[in-house]
C-alpha positions in Angstrom: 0.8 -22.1 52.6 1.0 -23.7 49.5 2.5 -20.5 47.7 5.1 -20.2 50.7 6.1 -23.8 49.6 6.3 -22.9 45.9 8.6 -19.9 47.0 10.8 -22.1 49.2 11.2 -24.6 46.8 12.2 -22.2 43.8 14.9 -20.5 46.4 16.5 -24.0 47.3 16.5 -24.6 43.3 18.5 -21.3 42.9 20.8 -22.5 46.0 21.7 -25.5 44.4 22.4 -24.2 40.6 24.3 -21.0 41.8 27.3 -23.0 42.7 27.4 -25.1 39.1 27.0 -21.4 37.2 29.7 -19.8 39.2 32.1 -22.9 38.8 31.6 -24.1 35.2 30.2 -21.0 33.1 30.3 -18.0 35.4 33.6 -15.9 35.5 33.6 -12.9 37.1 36.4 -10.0 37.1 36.3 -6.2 38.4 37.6 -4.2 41.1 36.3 -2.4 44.1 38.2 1.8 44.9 38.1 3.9 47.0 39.7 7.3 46.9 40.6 10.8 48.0 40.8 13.8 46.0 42.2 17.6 46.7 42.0 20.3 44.1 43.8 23.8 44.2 42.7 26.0 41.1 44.8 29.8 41.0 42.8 32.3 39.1 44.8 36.1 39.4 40.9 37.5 38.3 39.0 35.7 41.1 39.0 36.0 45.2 37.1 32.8 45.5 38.5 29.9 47.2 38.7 27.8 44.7 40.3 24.4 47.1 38.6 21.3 47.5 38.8 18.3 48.7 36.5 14.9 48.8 36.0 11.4 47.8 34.5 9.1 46.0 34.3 5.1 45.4 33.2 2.3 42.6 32.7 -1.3 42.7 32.8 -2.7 39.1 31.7 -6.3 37.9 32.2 -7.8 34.7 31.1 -11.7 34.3 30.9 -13.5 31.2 28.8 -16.4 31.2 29.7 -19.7 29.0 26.5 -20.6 27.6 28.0 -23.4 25.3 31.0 -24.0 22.9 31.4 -21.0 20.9 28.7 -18.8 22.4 29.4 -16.3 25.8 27.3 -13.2 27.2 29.2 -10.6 28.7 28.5 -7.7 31.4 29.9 -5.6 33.3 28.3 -2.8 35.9 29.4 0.2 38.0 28.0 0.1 41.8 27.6 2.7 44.4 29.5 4.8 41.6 29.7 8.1 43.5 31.4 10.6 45.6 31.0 10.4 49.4 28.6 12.4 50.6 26.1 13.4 48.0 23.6 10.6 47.3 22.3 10.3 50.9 20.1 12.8 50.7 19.9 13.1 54.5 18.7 9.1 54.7 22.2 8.0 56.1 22.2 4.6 54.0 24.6 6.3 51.6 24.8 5.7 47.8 23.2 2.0 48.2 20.0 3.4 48.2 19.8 6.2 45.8 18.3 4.1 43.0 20.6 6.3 40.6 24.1 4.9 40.6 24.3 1.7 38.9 25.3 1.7 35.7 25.4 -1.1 33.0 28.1 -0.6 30.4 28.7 -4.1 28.6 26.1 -6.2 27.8 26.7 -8.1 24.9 26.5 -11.6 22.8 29.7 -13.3 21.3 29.8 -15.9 18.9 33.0 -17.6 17.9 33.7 -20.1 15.2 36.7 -21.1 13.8 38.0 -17.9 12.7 34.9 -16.0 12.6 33.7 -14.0 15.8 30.4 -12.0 15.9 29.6 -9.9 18.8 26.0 -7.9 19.6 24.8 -5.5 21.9 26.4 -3.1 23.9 29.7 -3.0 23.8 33.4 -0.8 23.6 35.4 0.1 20.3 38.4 1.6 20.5 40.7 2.2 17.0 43.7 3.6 17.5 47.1 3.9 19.9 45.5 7.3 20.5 42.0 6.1 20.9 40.9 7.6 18.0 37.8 5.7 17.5 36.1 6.1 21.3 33.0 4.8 21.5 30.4 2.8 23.6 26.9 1.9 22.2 24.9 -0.3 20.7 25.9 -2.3 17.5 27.3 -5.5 16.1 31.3 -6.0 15.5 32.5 -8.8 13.3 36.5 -10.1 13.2 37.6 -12.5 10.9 41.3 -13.4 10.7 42.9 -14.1 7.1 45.5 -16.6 7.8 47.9 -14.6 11.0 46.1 -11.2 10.0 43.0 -10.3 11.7 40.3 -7.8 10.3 37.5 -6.3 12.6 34.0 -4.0 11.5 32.2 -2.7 13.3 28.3 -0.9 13.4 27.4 1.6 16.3 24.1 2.8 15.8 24.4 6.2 17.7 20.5 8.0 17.6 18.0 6.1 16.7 16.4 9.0 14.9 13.6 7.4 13.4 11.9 6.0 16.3 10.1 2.6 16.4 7.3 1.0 14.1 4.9 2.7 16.8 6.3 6.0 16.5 7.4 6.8 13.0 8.5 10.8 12.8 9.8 10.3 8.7 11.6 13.3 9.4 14.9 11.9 10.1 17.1 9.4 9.7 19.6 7.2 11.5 23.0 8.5 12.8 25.4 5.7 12.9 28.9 5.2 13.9 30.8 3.0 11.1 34.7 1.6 10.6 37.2 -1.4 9.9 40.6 -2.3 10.6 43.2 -4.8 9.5 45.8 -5.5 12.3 48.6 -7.5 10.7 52.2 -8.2 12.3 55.7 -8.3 10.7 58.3 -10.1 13.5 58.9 -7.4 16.1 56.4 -5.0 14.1 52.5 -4.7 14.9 50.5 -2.4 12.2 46.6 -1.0 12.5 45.5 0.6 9.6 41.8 1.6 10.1 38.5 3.7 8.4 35.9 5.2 10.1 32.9 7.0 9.3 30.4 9.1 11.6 26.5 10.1 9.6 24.4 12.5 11.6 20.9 12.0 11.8 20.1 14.8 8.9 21.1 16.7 6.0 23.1 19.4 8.0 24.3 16.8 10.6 28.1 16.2 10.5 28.8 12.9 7.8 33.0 13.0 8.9 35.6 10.3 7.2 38.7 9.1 9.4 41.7 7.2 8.2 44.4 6.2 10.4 47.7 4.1 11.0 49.5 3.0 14.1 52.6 1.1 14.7 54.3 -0.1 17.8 57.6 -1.8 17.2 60.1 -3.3 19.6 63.5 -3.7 19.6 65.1 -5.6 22.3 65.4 -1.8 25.1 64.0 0.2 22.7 60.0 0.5 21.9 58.8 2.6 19.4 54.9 3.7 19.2 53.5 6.3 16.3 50.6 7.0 14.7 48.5 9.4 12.6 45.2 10.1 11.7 43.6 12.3 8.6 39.5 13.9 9.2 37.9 14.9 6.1 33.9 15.5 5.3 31.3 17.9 6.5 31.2 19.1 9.7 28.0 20.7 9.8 25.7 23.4 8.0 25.8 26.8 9.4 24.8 30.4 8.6 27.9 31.2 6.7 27.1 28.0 4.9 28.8 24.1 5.1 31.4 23.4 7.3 34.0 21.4 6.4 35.8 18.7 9.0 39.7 18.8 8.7 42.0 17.2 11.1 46.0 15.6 11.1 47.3 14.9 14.4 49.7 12.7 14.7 52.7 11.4 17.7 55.6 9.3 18.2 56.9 7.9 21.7 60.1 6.5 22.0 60.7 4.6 25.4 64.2 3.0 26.6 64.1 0.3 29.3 67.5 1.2 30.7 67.6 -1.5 33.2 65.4 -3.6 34.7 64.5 -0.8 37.3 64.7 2.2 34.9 62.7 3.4 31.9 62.5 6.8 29.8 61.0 7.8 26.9 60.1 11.3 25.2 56.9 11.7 22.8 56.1 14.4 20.4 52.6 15.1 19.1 51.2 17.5 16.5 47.3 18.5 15.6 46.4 20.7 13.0 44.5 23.9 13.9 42.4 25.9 11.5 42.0 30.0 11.2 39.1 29.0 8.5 35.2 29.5 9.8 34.1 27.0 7.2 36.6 24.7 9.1 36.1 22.2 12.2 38.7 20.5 14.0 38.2 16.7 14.5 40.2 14.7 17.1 38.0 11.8 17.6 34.7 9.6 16.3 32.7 8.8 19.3 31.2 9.4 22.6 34.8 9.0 24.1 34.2 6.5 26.8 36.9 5.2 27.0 39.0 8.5 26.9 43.1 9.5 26.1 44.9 10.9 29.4 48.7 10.7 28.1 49.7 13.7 29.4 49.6 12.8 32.8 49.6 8.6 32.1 52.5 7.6 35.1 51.0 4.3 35.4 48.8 5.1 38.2 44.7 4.3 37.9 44.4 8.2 39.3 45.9 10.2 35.8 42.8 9.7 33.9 39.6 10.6 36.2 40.4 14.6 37.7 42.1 16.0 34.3 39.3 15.9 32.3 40.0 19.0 30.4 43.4 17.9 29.7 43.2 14.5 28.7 43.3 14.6 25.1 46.3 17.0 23.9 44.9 17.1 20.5 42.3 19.2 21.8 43.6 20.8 25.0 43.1 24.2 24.0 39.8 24.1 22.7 38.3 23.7 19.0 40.0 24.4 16.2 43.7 25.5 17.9 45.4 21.9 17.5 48.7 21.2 19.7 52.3 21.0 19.5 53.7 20.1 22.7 56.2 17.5 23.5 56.8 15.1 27.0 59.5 13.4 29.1 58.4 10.5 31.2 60.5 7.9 33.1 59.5 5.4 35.9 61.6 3.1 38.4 60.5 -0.1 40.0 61.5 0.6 43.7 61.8 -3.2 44.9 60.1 -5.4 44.5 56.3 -3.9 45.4 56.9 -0.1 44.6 57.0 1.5 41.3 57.6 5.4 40.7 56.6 7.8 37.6 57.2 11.0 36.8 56.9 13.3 33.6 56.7 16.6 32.8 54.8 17.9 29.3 55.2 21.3 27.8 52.3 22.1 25.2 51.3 25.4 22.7 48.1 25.5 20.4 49.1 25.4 16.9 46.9 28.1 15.5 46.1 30.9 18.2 44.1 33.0 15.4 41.0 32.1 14.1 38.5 34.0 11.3 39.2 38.1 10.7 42.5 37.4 13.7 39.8 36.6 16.1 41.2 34.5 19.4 40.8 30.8 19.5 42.2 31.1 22.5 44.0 33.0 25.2 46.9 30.7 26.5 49.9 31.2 24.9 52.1 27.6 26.4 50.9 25.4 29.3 53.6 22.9 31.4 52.1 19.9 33.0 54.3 17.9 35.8 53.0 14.9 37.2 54.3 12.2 39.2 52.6 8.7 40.8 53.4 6.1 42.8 51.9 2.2 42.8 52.5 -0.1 46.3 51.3 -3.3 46.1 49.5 -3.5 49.5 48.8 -7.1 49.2 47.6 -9.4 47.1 46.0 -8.3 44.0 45.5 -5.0 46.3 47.5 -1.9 45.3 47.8 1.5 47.5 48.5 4.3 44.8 48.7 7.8 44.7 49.5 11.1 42.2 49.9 14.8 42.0 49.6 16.6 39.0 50.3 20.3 38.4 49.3 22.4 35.1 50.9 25.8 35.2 49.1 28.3 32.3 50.3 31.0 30.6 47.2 33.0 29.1 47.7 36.5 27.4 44.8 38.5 29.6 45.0 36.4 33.5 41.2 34.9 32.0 42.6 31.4 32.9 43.8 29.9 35.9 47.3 30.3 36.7 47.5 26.7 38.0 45.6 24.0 38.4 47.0 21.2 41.2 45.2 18.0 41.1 46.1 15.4 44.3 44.7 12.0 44.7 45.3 8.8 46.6 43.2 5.5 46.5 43.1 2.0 47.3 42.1 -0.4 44.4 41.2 -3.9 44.8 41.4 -6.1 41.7 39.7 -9.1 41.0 
């Protein structure tokens, strides 16, 4: 009895503080989707059916909790992440109950003062208009501002390598994720310039430099966004010898707000292959959490999920081919609750050839067509949908002819 009392009491204490947390120094932001999928993938060399359809769903939180001036703790988690179907393992409870499908991405400590902020833990760092640093780990960032200009560094520790005090190996060391940027603005101009470097864990591990610049400038209808990005060091130790890690890639996108209504815009962007095998092609430093889906981007929250071999055209043929390809995008706000997107994308691999005229790859062009549609359903609730369509054209049929990617969802923002 007396431990039942003790329990009571402890729950009617957590009652009566939940309401002052979530009031004064608990925010909370996220959304809740649903959605449905179908796939069609064309292959002249197979007689599979290669269709499918299915769904899936994710309710993500993020709070950040005011512990006092200056000082916050942020989170954010992934719930019941899954497609429909496959976590019940016959129980008929779902993904609820599969112990496997929460996820914590953000977890981290942020200290501000004056016009110093500090932040530790785990947390997201992205460099680049073109994400070029993509990564999510563990580490400390630290942003100062010098007068208007801010100034951010950053430390991702990537493998611990070394293990703890209670499991010393000696045989390795750290690899580490390392870079800083200075972000200053000029009237309708806004400048990144940023460094990056990723260290492997040993002697033949990759140790890659990255310097970079992007701009984004508007003027009045017109905006302007560009960047580019230069990879030098080793990429790794082979039986030919080292490997050396090269990469320029580079875009532009032009947009014109023609109306209220109507925008267009073109882009162009370029990578650097190599026909060297002491050469590696670099498009980005990180894990790539955070991903680069401009391709098919038509402002839809479906263009960046089902693509996943296409969403980074620096790399969509494979290693060491680079890109050129070019893209026509517009969209139209239909009302006052509908807006429309569209673009079509036609891209080539730079170099085709690699050592002794040995393919780097087969596909000789790709076109990718894609077009979206956002309804706002109601409040803070948005009914969207997209269908996206690569057509290949490969040398020897080893590729799919087409790959058709349909999705429709409904997204609840918080």
């Amino acid at each position: 009895m007396k431990l039942f009392k003790v329990v009571v009491a402890a729950l009617v204490m957590v009652g009566m503080a939940l309401p002052v947390i979530a009031e004064d120094r608990l925010s909370l932001s996220g959304e809740m989707r649903v959605r449905g999928w179908y796939r069609d993938i064309d292959k002249s060399t197979s007689t599979t059916n290669q269709t499918a359809t299915w769904g899936d769903q994710r309710l993500r939180v993020g709070g950040k909790i005011a512990v006092a001036e200056g000082v916050s703790i942020t989170f954010r988690t992934d719930i019941t992440e899954s497609e429909w179907g496959t976590t019940g393992s016959g129980n008929g409870f779902g993904s609820g109950r599969s112990g496997a499908n929460q996820q914590w991405d953000r977890a981290h400590i942020d200290l501000n003062k004056g016009n110093f902020h500090l932040r530790a833990g785990q947390y997201y760092v992205g460099y680049g208009l073109s994400y070029t640093v993509d990564t999510q780990d563990n580490g400390v960032s630290m942003d100062y501002k010098f007068g208007d200009v801010p100034v951010n560094a950053f430390y991702i520790l990537d493998n611990n390598n070394e293990g703890t005090a209670a499991s010393e190996t000696g045989n390795n060391a750290d690899a580490w994720l390392a870079g800083a940027k200075v972000s200053p603005k000029f009237d309708k101009v806004a400048l990144d310039v940023f460094v990056a470097n990723y260290k492997g864990g040993n002697n033949k591990a990759p140790n890659v430099q990255l310097i970079g610049a992007d701009v984004t400038a508007n003027f009045d209808a017109i905006k302007v966004m560009a960047e580019i990005d230069f990879f030098t060091g080793d990429a790794a130790d082979n039986a030919q010898g080292s490997v050396d890690a090269i990469g320029t890639q580079g875009f532009v996108d032009v947009g014109f707000a023609a109306s209220d209504a109507l925008t267009i815009g073109g882009q162009v962007y370029y990578a650097l292959g190599t026909d060297k095998d002491d050469e590696e092609q670099y498009v980005i430093l990180g894990n790539g959490f955070g991903g680069w889906d401009p391709i098919f981007d038509v402002g839809t929250s479906l263009s960046n999920e089902e693509t996943a071999d296409w969403t980074n055209p620096y790399g969509a043929f494979g290693s060491n081919t680079g890109v050129q390809a070019g893209r026509l995008y517009g969209s139209f706000k239909l009302g006052a609750d509908t807006k429309i997107g569209a673009s079509v994308a036609y891209l080539e691999p730079q170099e085709d050839n690699g050592p002794n005229n040995t393919k780097l790859t087969t596909i000789d062009h790709a076109v990718a067509s894609t077009i979206g549609v956002v309804y706002s359903l109601m409040e803070n609730t948005t009914l969207e949908a997209q269908y996206a369509y690569l057509s290949i054209d490969d040398d020897d049929n080893s590729k799919a002819d087409y790959k058709a990617i349909g999705g429709i969802g409904l997204f609840v923002r918080f």
